[in-house]
C-alpha positions in Angstrom: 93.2 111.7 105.3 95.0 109.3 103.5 98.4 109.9 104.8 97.0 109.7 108.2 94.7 106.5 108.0 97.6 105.0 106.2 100.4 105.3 108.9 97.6 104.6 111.2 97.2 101.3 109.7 100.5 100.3 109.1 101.6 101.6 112.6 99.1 99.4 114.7 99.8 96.4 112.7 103.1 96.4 114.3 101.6 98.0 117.5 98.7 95.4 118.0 100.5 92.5 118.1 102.8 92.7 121.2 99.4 94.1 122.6 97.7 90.7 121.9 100.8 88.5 122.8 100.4 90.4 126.2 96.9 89.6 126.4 97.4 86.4 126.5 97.3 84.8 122.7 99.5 82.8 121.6 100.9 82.9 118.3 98.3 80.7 116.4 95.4 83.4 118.3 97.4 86.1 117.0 97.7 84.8 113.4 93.1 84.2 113.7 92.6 87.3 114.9 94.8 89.2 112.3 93.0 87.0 109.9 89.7 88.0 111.2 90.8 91.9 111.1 91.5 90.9 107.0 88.4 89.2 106.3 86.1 92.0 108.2 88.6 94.6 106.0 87.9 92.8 102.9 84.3 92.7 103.6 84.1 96.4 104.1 85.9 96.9 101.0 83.5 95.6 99.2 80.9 97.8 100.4 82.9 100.6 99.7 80.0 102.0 97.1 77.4 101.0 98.7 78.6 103.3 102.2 79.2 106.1 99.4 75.6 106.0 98.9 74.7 106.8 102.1 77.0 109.1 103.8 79.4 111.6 102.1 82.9 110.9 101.6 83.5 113.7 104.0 81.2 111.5 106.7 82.6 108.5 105.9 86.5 109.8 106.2 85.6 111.8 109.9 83.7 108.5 111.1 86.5 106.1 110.0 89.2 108.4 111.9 87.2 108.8 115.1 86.6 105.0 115.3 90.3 104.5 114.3 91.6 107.1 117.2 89.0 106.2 119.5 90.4 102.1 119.0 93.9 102.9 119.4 93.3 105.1 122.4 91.2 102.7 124.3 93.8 100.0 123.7 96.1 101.4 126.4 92.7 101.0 128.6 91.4 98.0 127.9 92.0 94.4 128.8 91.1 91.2 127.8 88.1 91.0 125.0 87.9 94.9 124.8 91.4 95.0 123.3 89.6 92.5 120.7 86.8 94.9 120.2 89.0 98.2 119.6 91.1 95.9 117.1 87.5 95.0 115.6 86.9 98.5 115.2 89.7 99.6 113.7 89.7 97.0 111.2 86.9 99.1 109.4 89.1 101.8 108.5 91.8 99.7 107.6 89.6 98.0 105.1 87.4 101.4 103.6 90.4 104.0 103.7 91.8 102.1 100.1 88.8 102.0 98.5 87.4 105.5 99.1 90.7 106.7 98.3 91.2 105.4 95.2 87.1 106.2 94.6 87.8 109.7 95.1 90.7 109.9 93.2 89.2 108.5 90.1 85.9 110.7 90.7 88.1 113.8 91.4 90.4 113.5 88.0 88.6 113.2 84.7 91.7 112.9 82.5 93.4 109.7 83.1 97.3 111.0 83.0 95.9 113.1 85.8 94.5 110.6 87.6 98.1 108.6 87.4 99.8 111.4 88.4 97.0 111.6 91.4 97.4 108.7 92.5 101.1 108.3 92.8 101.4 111.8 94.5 98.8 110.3 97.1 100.9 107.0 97.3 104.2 109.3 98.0 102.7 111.0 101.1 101.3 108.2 102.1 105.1 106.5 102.0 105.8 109.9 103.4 103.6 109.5 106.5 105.0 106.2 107.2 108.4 106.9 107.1 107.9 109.9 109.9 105.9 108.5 111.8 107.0 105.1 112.2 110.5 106.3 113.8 108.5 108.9 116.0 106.1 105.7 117.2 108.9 103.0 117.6 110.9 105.8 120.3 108.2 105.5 122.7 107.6 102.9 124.8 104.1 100.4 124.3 101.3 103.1 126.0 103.1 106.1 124.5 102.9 104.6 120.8 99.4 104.3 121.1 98.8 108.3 122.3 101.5 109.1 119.6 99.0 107.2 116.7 95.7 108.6 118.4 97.4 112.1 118.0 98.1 111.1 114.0 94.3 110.3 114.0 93.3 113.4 115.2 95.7 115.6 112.5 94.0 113.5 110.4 90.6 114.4 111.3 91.0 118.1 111.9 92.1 118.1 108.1 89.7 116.3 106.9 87.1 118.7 108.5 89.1 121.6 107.1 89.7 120.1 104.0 85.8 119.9 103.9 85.0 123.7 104.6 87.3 124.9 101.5 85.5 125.1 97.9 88.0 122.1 96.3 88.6 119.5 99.4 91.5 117.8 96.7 94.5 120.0 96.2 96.2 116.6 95.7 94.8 116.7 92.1 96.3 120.3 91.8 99.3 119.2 93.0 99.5 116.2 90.1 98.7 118.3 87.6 101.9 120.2 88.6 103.4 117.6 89.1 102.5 115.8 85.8 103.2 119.1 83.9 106.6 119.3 85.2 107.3 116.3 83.7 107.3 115.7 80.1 109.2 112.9 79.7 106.0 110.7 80.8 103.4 109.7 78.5 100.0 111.5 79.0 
């Protein structure tokens, strides 16, 4: 989930923009309605527990995904104010994804040299994620980026609804572990 959601985010911030610009908006619209995609991030954020309380982390992840995918597919569609919807829309994963990450993580890993080593291995695949897809995206022209990122969402989603069907949907805290172990020069 996270590697996808991640490149998905950092991909159409790039993506988004020449989008807008060929909407019409000029540079001081752009700059509002990237500030309006960080306030309605920020505000999500902060409800991060509060969604966690009503749907699984497992819901919340598959929802966030298909809005994301369904916003960067409709971009190549839509015109005028319904690109400003889809960039409304995805503006809810990009401000959630962090947040239940990182809740996850430290729910997931009781023993806090664990949880370090959790959370850098997440941040590396992440970093990971970005760095092949972002070549792969920038080849394509405008439309084709778009399909390219919707097919990101969907590896994302299909993994998070397998992930879900197997007994422990975090292997990246098995993998830390291994990776911490392997490792004995850090402080635990």
């Amino acid at each position: 989930f996270s590697a996808s959601a991640f490149a998905l985010i950092r991909l159409t911030g790039f993506l988004f923009q020449p989008t807008l610009v060929s909407e019409g908006l000029s540079i001081t619209e752009l700059g509002l309605v990237f500030a309006a995609v960080h306030l309605v991030a920020a505000a999500v954020a902060v409800r991060t527990p509060w969604a966690l309380r009503l749907a699984s982390a497992q819901t919340l992840m598959v929802a966030m995904l298909i809005v994301a995918t369904g916003a960067v597919t409709a971009v190549n569609f839509l015109h005028g104010p319904g690109v400003l919807v889809a960039v409304a829309g995805f503006s809810l994963l990009t401000g959630l994804a962090s947040p239940l990450v990182k809740t996850l993580i430290n729910q997931t890993c009781a023993d806090s040299s664990q949880r370090a080593a959790t959370l850098s291995v997440e941040s590396l695949f992440r970093r990971l994620a970005i760095a092949i897809s972002a070549p792969l995206v920038g080849s394509f022209g405008a439309n084709a980026s778009y399909t390219v990122c919707a097919v990101i969402g969907g590896i994302g989603l299909i993994s998070v609804i397998w992930l879900g069907r197997r007994p422990s949907p975090w292997p990246v805290a098995a993998a830390a572990t291994a990776v911490s172990a392997s490792m004995p020069h850090i402080r635990h």
